[in-house]
N, C-alpha and C positions, 0 to 999 in steps of 0.2 A: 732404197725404194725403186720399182722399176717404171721409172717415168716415161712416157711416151709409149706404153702397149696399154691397148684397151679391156678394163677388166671387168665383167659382168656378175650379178646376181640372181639369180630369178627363186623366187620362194612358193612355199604354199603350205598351207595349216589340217590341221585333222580336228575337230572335232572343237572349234569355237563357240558354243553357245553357253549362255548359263545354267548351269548345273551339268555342265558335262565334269566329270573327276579328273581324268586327265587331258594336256591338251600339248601338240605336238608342232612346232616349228621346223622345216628345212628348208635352208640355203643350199642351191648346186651354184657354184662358184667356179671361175677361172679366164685364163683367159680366153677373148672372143674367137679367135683364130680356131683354139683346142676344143671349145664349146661348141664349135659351126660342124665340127666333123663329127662329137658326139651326135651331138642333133641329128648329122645326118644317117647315123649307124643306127640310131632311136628309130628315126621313120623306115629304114627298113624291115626294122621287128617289127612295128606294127601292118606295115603291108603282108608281110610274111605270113603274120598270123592273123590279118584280119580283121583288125580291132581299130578299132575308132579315135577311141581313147581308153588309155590307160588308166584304172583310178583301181587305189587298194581296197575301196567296197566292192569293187568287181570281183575280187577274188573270193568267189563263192564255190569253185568248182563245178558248175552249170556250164560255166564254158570254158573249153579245154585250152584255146588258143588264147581265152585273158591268161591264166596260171602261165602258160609255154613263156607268154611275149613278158611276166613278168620277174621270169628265173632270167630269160636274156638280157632284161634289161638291167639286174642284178647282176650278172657273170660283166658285160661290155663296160657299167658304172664302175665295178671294180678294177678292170684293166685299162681304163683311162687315171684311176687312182695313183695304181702302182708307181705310175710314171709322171705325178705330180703334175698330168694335166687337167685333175677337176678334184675340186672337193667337194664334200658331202657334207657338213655340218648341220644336228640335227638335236633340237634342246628340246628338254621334256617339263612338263610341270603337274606338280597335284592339285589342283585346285580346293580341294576340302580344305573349310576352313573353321578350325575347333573353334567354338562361341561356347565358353559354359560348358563342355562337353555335348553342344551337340551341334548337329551339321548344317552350316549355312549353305544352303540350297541355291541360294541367291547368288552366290558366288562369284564373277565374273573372270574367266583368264584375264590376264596381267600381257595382252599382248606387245603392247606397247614395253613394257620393259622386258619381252624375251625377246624380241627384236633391237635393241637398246643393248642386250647382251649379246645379242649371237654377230650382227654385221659388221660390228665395231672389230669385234676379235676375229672375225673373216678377214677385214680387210688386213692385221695386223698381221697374221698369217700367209698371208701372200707379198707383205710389203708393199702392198698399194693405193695410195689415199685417195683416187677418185672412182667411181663407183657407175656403173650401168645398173641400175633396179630396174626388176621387172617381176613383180609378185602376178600371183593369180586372181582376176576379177572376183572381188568382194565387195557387196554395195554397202555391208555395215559398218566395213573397218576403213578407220581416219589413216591414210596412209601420209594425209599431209605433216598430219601432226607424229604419227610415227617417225616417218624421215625428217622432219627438225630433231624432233628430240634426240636421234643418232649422228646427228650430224655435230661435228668439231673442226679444231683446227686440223686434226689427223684423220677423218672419214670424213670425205662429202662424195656426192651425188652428184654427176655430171649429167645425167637423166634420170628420169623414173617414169615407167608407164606401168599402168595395169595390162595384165594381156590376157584374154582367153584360151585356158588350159587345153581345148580340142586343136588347134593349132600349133600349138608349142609344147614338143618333147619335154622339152627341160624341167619344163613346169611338172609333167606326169610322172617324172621321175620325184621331184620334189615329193606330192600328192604319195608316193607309193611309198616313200622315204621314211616320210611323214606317219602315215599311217602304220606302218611298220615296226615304229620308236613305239609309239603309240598303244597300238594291240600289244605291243612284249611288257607293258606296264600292268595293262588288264587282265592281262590271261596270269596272274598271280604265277608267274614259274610252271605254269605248263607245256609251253612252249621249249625252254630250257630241260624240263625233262625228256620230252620231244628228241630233241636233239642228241642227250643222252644217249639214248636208244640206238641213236642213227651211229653212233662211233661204234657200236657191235659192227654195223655193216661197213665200218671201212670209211664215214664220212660222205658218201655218195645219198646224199639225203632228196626225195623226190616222194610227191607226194601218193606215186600210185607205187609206190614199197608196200607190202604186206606186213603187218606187225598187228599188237594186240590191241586196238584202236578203244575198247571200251563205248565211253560215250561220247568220242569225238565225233562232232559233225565234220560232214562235209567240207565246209566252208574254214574252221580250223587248219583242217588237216593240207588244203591245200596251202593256209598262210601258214601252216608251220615248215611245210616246204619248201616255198620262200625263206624265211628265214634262215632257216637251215641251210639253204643254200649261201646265203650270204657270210653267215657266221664261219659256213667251210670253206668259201676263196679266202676270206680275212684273217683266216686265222693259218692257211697254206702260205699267204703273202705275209705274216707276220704284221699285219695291219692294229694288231691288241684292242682286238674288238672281242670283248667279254659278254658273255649271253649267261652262263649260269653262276659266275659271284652273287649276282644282285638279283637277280631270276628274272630281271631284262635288260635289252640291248645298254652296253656303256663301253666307252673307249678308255681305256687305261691312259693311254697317253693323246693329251687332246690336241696335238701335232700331228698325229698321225690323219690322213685324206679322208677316213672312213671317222667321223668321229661324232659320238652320240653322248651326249650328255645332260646330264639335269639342272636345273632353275629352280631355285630356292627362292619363291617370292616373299619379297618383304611385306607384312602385313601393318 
């Protein structure tokens, strides 16, 4: 256990409400020392490029410097990975729920137990039992009763505050993270074909490439860029971040700093 270094989480969600189908949890983890310089590499790119705040709905391709600030902040998350000074852990869930063969609308994500899964096995992956939380302002979600319920002899919480995402990188990275796991669930393997495409041209995946777009919008095409980009550091760093097995983002091996995986909720 690495007793006496201070070790932080900050999270944030995609797409919480009922009847959304899928719904996306990330934690960016590590310690605070390695996290204070990410952070501050983060608010570079966004002075850089001028952006406010980062969020994956932004990426519509209307503005050039959200897309720019969110391939850098993809390339920078990744080389803080390499070197095991952040992780990215990022849990996926379907929420359709068969009744009778038909679909309960009603549904509600199951956050409470993908948080229940994801920060327990955070903390067990870095070997460390006490915990900085810092999720992103939600007035719906009980984070009291989330952090009991995560909480053991082997994870606890030495703080937890909410914090608002326009102030805090960490958190925007989460939100982009997030949404990211999220769309590669939706876009049913379009996305993954996407990428396909881009290894004719060498893996240099960007979204203003010329190819035979069909009836891609705008707004795809730059989140396929994004992705794409990610999928080709992790997959150059040998990170076994798999994008076309499942025909979205999943980590082979959930050791590895880039690691996305799924939530089988129990019903």
């Amino acid at each position: 256990m690495r007793e006496g270094k201070v070790f932080q989480a900050y999270s944030d969600e995609s797409c919480i409400n009922v009847g959304d189908r899928y719904t996306s949890v990330c934690v960016v983890s590590g310690e605070a020392e390695a996290l204070n310089y990410l952070r501050d590499e983060l608010g570079e790119t966004l002075r850089d490029k001028n952006v406010h705040e980062l969020k994956f709905s932004n990426i519509t391709g209307y503005e050039r410097g959200v897309t720019e600030a969110a391939v850098d902040f993809v390339g920078r998350v990744v080389n803080f990975a390499v070197y095991n000074r952040v992780r990215i852990d990022t849990i996926t869930t379907d929420n359709e729920c068969l009744n009778g063969g038909d679909y309960d609308c009603v549904s509600e994500p199951d956050l409470e137990g993908m948080y229940c899964h994801l920060l327990p096995d955070v903390g067990r992956r870095w070997g460390c039992t006490k915990w900085g939380f810092y999720p992103d302002e939600h007035p719906g979600v009980n984070w009291s009763g989330i952090v009991s319920s995560c909480e053991d002899a082997q994870f606890q919480f030495s703080e937890v505050e909410e914090l608002n995402s326009v102030g805090e990188p960490l958190i925007q990275v989460a939100d982009v993270f997030a949404g990211i796991a999220r769309f590669s669930h939706e876009d049913n393997g379009g996305c993954a074909e996407w990428v396909g495409r881009g290894d004719e041209r060498q893996g240099i995946l960007m979204p203003s490439m010329a190819w035979d777009k069909g009836n891609i919008t705008r707004s795809k095409e730059c989140r396929y860029g994004v992705i794409g980009r990610l999928y080709s550091l992790c997959r150059s760093h040998r990170l076994y971040v798999s994008l076309r097995s499942g025909g979205h983002l999943r980590t082979l091996r959930p050791q590895s700093p880039i690691n996305f995986w799924d939530y089988r909720r129990r019903y």
